[in-house]
N, CA, C and O atoms as a Maestro MAE file, in Angstrom:
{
 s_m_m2io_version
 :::
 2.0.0
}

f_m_ct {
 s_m_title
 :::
 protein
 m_atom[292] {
  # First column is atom index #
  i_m_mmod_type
  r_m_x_coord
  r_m_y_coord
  r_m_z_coord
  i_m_residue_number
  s_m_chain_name
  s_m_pdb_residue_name
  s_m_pdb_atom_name
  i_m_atomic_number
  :::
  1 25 3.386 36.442 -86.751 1 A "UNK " " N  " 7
  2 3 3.999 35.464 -85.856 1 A "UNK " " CA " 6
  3 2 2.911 34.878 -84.951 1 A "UNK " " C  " 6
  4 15 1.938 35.534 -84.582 1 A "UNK " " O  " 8
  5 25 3.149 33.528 -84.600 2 A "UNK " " N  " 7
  6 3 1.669 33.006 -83.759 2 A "UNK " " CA " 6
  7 2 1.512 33.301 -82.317 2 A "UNK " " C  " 6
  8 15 2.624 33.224 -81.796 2 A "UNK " " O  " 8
  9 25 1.143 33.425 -81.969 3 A "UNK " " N  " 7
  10 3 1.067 33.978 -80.717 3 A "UNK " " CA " 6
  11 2 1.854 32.603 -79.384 3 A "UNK " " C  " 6
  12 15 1.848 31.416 -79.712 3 A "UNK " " O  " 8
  13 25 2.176 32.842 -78.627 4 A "UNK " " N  " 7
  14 3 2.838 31.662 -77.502 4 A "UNK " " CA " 6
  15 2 1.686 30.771 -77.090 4 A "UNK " " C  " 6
  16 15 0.525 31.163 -76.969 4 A "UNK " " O  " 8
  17 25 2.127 29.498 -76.881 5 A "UNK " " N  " 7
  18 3 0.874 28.920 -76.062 5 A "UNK " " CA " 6
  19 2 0.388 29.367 -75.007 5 A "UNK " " C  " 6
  20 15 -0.707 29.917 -75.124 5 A "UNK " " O  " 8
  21 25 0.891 29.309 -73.890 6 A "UNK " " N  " 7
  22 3 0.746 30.112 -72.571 6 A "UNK " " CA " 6
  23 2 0.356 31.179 -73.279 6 A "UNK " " C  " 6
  24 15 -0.809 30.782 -73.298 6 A "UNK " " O  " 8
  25 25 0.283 32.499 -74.067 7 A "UNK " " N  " 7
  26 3 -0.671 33.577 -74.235 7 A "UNK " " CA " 6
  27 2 -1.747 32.973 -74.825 7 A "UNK " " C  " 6
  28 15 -2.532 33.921 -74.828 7 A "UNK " " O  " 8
  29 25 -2.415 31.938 -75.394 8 A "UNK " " N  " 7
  30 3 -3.465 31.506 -76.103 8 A "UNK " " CA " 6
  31 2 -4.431 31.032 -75.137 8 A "UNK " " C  " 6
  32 15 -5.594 31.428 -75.071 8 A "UNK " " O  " 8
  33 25 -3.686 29.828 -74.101 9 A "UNK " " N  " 7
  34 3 -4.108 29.450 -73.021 9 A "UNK " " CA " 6
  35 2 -4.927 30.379 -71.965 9 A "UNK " " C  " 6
  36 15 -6.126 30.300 -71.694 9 A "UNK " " O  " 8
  37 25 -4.162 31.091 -71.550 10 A "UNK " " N  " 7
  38 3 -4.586 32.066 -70.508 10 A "UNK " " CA " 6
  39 2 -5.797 33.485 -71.464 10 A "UNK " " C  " 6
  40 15 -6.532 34.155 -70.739 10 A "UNK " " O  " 8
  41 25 -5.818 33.714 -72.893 11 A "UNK " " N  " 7
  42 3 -6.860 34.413 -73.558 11 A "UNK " " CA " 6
  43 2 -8.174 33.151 -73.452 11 A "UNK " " C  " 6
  44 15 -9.343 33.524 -73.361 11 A "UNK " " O  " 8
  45 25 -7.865 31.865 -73.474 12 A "UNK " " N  " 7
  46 3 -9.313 31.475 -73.609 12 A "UNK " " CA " 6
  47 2 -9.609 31.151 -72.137 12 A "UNK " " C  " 6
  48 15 -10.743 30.703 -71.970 12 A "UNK " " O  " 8
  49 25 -8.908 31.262 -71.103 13 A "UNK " " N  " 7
  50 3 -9.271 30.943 -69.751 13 A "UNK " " CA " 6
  51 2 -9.796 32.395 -69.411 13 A "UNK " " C  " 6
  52 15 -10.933 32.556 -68.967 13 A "UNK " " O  " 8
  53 25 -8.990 33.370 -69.619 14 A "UNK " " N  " 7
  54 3 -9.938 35.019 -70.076 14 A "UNK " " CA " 6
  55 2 -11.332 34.826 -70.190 14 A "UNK " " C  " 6
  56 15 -12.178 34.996 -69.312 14 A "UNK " " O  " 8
  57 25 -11.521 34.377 -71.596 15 A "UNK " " N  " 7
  58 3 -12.508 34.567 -71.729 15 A "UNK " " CA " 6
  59 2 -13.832 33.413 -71.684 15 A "UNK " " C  " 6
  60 15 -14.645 33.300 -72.601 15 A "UNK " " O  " 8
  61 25 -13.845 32.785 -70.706 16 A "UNK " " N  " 7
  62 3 -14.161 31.158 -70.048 16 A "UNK " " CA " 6
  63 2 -14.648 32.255 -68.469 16 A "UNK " " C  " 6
  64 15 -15.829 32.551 -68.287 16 A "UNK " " O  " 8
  65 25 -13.749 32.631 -67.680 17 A "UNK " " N  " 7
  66 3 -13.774 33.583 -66.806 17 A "UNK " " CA " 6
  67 2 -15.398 34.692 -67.473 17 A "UNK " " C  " 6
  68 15 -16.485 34.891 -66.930 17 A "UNK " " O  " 8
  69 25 -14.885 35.135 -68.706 18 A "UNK " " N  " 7
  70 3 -15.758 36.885 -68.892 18 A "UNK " " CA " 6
  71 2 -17.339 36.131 -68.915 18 A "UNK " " C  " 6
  72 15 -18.387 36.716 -68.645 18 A "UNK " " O  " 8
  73 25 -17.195 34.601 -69.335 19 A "UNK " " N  " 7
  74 3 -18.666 33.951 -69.636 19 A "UNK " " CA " 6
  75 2 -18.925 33.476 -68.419 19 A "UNK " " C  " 6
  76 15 -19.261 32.300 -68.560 19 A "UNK " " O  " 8
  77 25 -18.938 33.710 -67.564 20 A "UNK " " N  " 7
  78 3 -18.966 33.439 -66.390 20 A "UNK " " CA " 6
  79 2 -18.571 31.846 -65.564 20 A "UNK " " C  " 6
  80 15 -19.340 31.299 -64.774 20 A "UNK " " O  " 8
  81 25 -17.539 31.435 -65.870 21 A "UNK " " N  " 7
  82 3 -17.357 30.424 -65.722 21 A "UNK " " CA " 6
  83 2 -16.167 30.433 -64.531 21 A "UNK " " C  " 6
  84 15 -15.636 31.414 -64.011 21 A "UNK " " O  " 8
  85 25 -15.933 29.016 -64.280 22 A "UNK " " N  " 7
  86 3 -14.618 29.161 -63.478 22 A "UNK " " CA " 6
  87 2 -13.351 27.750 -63.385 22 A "UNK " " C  " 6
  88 15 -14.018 26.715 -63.361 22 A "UNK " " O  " 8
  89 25 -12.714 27.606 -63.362 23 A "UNK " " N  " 7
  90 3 -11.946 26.339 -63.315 23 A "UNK " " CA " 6
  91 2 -11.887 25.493 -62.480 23 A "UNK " " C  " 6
  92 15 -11.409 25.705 -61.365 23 A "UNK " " O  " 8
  93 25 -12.432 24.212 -62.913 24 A "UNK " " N  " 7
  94 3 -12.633 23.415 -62.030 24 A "UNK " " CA " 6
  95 2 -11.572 21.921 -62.018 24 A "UNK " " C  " 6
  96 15 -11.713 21.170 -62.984 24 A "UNK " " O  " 8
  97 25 -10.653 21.570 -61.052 25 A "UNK " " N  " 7
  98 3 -9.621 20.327 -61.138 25 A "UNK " " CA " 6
  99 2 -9.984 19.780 -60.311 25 A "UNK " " C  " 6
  100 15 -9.979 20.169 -59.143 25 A "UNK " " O  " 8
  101 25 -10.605 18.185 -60.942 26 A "UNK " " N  " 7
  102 3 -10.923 17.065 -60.046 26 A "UNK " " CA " 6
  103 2 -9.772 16.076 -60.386 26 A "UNK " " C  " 6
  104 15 -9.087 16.094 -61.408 26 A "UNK " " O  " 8
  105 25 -9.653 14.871 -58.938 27 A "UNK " " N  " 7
  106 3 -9.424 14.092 -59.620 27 A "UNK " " CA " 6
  107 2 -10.157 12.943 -59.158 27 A "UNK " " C  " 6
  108 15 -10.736 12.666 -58.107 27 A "UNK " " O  " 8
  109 25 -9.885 12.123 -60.689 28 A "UNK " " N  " 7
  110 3 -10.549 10.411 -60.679 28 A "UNK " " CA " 6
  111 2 -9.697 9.484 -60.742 28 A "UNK " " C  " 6
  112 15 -8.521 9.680 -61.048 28 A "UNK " " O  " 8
  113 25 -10.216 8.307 -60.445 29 A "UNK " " N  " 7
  114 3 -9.345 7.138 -60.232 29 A "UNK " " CA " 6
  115 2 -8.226 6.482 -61.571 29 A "UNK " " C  " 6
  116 15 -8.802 5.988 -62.540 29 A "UNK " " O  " 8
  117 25 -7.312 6.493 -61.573 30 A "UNK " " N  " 7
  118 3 -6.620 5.941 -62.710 30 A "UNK " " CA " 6
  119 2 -6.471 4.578 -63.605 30 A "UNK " " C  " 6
  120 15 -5.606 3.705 -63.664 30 A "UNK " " O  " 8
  121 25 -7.913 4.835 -64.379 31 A "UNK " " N  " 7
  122 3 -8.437 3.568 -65.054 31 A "UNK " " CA " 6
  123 2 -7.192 2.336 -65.782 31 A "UNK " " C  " 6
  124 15 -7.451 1.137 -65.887 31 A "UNK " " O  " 8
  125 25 -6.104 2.856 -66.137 32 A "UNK " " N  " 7
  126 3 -5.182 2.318 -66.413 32 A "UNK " " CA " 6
  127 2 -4.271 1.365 -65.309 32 A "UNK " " C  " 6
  128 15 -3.517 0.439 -65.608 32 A "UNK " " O  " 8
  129 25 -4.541 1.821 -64.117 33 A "UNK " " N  " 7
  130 3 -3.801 0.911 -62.811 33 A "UNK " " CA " 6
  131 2 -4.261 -0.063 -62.602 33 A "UNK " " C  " 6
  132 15 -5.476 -0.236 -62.513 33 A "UNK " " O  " 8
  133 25 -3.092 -1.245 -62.426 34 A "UNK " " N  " 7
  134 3 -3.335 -2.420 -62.300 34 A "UNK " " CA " 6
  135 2 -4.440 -3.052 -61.480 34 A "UNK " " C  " 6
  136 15 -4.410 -2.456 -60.404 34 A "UNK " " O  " 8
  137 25 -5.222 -3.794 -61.457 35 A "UNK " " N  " 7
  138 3 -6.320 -3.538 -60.684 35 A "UNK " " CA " 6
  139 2 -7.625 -3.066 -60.656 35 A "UNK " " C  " 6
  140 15 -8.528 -3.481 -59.929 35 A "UNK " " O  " 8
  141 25 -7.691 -2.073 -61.579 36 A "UNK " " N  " 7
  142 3 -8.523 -1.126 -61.296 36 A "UNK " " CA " 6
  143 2 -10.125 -1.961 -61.756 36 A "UNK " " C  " 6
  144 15 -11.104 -2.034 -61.014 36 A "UNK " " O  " 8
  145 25 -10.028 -2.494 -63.095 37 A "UNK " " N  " 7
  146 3 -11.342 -3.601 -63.788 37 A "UNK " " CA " 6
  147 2 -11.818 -4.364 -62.687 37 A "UNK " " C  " 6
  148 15 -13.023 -4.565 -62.835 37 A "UNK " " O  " 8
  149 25 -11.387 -4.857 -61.679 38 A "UNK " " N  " 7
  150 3 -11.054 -6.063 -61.042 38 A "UNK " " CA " 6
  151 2 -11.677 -5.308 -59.635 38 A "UNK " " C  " 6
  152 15 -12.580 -5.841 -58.989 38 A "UNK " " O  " 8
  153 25 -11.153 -4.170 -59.300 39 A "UNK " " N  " 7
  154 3 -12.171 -3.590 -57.940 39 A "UNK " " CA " 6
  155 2 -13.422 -2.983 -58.861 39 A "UNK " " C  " 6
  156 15 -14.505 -3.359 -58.413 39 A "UNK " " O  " 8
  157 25 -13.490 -2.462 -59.587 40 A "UNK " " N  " 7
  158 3 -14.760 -2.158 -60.124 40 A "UNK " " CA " 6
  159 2 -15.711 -2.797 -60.479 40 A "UNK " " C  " 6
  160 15 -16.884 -2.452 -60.625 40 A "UNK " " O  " 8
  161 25 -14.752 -4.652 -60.765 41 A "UNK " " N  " 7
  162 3 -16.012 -5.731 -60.650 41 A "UNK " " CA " 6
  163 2 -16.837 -5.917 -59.308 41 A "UNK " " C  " 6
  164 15 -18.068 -5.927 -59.346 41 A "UNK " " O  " 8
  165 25 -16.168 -6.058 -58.172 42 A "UNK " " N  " 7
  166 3 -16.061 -6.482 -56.677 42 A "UNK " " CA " 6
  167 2 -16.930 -5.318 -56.462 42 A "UNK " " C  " 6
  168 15 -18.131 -5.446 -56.226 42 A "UNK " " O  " 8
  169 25 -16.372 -4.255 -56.536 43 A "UNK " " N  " 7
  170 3 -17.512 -3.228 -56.149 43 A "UNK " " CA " 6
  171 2 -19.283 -3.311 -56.625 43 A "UNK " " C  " 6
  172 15 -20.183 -3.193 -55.793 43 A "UNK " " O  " 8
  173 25 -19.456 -3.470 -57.692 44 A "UNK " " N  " 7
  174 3 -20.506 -3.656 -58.780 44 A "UNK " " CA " 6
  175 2 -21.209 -5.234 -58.453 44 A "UNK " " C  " 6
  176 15 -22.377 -5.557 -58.668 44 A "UNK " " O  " 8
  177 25 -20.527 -5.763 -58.091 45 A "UNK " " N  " 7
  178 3 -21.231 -7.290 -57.317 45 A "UNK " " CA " 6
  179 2 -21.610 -6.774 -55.832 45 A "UNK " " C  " 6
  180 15 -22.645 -7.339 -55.476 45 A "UNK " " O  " 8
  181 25 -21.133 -5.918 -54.878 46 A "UNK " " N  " 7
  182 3 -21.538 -5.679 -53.738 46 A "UNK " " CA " 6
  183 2 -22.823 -4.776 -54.002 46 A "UNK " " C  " 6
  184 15 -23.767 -4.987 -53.240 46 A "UNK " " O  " 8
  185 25 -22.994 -3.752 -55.023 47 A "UNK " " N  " 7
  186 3 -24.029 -3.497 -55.040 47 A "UNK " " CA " 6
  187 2 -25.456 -4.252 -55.836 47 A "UNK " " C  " 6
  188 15 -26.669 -4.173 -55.639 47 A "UNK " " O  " 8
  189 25 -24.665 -4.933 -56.728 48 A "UNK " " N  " 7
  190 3 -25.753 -5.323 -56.945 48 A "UNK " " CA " 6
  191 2 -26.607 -6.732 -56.337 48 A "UNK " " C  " 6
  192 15 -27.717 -7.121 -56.700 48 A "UNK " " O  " 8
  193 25 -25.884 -7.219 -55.508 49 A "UNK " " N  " 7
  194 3 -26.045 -8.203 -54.134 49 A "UNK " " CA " 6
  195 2 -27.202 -7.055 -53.539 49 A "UNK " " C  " 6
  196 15 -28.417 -7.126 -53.728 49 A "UNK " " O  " 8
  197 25 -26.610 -6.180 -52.912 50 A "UNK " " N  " 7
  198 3 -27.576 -5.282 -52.443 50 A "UNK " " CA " 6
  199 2 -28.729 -4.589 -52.720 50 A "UNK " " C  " 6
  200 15 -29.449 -4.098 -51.851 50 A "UNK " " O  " 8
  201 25 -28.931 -4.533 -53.925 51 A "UNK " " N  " 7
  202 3 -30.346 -4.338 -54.747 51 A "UNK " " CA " 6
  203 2 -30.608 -5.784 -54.806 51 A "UNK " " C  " 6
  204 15 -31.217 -6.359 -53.904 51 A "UNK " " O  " 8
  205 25 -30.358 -6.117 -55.388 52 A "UNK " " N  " 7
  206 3 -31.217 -7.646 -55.385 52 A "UNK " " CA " 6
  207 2 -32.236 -8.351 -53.929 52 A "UNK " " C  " 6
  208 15 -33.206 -9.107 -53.868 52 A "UNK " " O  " 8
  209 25 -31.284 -7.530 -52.780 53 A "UNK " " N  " 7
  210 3 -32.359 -8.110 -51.897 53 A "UNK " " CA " 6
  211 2 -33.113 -6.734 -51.359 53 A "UNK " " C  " 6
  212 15 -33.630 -7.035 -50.283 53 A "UNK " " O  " 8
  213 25 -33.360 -5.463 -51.647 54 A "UNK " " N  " 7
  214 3 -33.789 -4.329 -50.988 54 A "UNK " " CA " 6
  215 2 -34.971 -4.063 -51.903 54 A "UNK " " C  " 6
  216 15 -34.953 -3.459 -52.976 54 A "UNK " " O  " 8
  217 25 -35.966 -4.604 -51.303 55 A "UNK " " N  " 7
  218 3 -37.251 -4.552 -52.395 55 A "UNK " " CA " 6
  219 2 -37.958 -3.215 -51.958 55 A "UNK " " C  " 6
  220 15 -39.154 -3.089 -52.221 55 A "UNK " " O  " 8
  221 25 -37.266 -2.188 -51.288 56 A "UNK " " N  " 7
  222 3 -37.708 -0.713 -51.649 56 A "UNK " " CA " 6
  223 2 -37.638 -0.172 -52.674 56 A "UNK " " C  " 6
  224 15 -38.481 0.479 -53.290 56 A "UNK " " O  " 8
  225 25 -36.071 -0.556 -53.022 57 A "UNK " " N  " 7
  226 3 -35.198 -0.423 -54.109 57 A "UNK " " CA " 6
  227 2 -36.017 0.069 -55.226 57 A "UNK " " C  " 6
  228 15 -36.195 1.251 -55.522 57 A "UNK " " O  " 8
  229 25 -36.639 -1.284 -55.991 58 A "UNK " " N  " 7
  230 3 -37.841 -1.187 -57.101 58 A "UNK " " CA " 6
  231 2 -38.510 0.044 -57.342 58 A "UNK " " C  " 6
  232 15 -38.221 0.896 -58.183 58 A "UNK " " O  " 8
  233 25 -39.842 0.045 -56.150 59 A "UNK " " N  " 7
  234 3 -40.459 1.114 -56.276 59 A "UNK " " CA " 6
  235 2 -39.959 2.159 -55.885 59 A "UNK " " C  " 6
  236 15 -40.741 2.947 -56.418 59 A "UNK " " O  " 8
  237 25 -39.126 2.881 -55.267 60 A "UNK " " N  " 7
  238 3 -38.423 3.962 -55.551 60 A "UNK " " CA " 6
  239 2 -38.268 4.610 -56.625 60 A "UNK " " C  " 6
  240 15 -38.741 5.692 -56.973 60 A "UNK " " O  " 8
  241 25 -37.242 3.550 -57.393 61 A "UNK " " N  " 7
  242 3 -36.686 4.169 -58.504 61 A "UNK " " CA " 6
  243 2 -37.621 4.229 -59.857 61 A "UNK " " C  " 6
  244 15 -37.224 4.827 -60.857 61 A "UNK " " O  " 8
  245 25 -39.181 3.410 -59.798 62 A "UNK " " N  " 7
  246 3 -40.172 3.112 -60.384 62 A "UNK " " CA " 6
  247 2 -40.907 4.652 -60.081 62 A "UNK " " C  " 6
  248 15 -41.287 5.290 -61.063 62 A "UNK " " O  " 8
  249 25 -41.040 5.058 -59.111 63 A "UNK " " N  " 7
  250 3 -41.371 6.425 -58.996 63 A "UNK " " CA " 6
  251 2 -40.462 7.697 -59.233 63 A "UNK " " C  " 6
  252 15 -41.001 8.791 -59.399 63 A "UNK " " O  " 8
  253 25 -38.938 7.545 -59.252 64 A "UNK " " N  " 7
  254 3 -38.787 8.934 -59.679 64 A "UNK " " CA " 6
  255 2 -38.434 8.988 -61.239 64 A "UNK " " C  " 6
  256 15 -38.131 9.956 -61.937 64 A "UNK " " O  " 8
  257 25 -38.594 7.408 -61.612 65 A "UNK " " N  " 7
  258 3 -38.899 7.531 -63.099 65 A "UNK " " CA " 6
  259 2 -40.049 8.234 -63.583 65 A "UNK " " C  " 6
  260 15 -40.144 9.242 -64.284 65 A "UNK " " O  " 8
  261 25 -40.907 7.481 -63.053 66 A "UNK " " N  " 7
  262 3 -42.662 8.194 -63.533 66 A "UNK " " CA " 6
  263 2 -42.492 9.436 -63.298 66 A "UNK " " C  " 6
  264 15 -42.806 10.147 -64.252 66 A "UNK " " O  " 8
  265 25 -41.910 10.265 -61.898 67 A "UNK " " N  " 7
  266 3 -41.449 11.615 -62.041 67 A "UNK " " CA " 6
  267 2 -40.633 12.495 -62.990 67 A "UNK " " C  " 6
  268 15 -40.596 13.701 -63.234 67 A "UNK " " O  " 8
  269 25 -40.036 11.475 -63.399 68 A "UNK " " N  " 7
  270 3 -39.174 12.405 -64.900 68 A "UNK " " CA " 6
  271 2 -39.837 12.431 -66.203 68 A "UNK " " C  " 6
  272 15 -39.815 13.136 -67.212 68 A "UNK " " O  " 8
  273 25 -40.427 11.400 -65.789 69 A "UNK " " N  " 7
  274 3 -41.578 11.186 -67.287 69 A "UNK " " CA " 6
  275 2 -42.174 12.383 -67.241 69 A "UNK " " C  " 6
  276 15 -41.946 13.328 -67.996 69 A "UNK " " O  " 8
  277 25 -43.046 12.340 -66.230 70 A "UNK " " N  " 7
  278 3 -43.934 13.428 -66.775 70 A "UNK " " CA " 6
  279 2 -43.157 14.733 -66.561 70 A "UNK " " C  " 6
  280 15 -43.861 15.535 -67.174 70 A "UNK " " O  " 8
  281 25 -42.216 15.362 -66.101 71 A "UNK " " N  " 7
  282 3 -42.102 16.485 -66.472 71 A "UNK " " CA " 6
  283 2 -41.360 16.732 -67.896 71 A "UNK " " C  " 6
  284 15 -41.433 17.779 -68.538 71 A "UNK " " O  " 8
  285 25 -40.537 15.415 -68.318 72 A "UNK " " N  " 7
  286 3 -40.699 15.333 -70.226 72 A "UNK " " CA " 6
  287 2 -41.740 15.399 -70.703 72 A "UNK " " C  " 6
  288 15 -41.618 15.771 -71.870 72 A "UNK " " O  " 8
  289 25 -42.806 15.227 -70.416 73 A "UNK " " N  " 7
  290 3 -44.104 15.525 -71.235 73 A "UNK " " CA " 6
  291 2 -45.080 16.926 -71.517 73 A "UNK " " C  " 6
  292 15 -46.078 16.849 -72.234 73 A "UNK " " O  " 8
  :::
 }
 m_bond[291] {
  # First column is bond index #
  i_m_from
  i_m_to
  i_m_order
  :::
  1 1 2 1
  2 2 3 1
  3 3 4 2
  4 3 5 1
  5 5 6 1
  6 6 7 1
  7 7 8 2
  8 7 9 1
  9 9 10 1
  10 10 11 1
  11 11 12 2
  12 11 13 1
  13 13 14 1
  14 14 15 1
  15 15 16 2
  16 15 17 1
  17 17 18 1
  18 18 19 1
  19 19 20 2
  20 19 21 1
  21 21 22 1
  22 22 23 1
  23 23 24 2
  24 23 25 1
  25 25 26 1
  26 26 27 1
  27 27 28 2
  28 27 29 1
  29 29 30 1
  30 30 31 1
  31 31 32 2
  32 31 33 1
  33 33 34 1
  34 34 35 1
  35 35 36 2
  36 35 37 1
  37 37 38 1
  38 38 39 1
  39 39 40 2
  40 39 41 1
  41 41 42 1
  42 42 43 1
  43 43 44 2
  44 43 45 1
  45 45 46 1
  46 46 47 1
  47 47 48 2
  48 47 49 1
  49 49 50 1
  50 50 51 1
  51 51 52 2
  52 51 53 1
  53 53 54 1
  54 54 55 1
  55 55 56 2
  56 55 57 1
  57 57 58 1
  58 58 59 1
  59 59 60 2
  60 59 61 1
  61 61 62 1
  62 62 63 1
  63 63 64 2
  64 63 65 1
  65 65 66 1
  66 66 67 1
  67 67 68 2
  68 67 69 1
  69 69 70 1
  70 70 71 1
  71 71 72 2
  72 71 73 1
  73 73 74 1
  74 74 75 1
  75 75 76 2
  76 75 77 1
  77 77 78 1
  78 78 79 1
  79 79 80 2
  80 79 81 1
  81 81 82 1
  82 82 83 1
  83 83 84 2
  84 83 85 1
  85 85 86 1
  86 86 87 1
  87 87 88 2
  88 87 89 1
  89 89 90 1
  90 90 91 1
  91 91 92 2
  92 91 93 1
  93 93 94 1
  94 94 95 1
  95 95 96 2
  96 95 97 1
  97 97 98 1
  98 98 99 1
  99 99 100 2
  100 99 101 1
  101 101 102 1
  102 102 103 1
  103 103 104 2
  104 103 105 1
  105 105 106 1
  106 106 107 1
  107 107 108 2
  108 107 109 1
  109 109 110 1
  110 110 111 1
  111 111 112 2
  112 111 113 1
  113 113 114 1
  114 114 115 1
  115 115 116 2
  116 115 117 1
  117 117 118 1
  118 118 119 1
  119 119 120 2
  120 119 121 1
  121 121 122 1
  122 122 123 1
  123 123 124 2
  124 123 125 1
  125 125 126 1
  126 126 127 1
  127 127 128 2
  128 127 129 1
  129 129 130 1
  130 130 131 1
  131 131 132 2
  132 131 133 1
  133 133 134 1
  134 134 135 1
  135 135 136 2
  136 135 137 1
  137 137 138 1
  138 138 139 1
  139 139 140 2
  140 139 141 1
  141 141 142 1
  142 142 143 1
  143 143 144 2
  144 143 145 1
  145 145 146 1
  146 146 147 1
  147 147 148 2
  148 147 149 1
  149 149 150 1
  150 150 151 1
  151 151 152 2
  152 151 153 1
  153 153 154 1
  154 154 155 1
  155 155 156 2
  156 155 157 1
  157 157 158 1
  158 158 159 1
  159 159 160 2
  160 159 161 1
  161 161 162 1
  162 162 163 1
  163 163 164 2
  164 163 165 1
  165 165 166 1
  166 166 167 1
  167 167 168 2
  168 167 169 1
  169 169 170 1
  170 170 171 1
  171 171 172 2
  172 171 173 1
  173 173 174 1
  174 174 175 1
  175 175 176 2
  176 175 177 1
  177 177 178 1
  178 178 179 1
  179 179 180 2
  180 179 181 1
  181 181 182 1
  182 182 183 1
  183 183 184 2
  184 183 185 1
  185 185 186 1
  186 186 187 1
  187 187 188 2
  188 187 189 1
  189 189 190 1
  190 190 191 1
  191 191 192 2
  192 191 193 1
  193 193 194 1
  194 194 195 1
  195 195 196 2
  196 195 197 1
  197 197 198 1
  198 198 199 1
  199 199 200 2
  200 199 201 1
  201 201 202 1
  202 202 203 1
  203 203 204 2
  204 203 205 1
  205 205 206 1
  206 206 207 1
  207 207 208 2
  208 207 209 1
  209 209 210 1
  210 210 211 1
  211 211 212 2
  212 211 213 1
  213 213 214 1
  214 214 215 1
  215 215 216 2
  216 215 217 1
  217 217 218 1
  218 218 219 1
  219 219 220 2
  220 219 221 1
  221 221 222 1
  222 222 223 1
  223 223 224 2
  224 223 225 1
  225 225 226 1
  226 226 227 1
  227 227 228 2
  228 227 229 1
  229 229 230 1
  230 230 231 1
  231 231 232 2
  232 231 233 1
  233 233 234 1
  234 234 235 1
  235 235 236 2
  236 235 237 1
  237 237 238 1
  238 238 239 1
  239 239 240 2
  240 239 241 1
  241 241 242 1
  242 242 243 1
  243 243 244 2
  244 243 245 1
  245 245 246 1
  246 246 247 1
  247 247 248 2
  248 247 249 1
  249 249 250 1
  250 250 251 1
  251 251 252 2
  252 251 253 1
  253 253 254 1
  254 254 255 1
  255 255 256 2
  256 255 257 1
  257 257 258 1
  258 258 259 1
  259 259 260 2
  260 259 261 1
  261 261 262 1
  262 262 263 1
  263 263 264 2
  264 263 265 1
  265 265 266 1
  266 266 267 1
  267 267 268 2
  268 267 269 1
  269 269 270 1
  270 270 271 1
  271 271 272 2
  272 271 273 1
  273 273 274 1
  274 274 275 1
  275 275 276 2
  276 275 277 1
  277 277 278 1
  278 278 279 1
  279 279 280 2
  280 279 281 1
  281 281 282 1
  282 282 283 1
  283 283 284 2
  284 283 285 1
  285 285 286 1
  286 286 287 1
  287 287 288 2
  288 287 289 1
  289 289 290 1
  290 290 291 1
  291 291 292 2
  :::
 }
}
């Protein structure tokens, strides 16, 4: 006979737990809500308004590239 869901469930959260792990519930925004494409444009134009004029910006991120480089190498 197969075993219950709820007993299958809770054996692999068992053993998720024995590997040292733990359960983690986030939540994120609900890509399906009306709206949602539409603030994520608006948002994504405010930042990138904002890089466009922050000429730290560049070399910053030009350096912790070169920093990842080389520790891939």
């Amino acid at each position: 006979m197969a075993k219950a869901l709820n007993e299958r469930v809770q054996q692999r959260r068992d053993a998720m737990r024995a590997a040292g792990l733990r359960p983690l519930q986030i939540w994120v925004p609900d890509s399906r809500k009306a709206g949602f494409a539409a603030e994520c444009r608006r948002q994504s134009l405010i930042i990138a308004r904002a890089e466009a004029t922050d000429d730290d910006l560049a070399g910053f991120m030009d350096a912790a590239f070169a920093d990842i480089s080389e520790v891939d190498e």
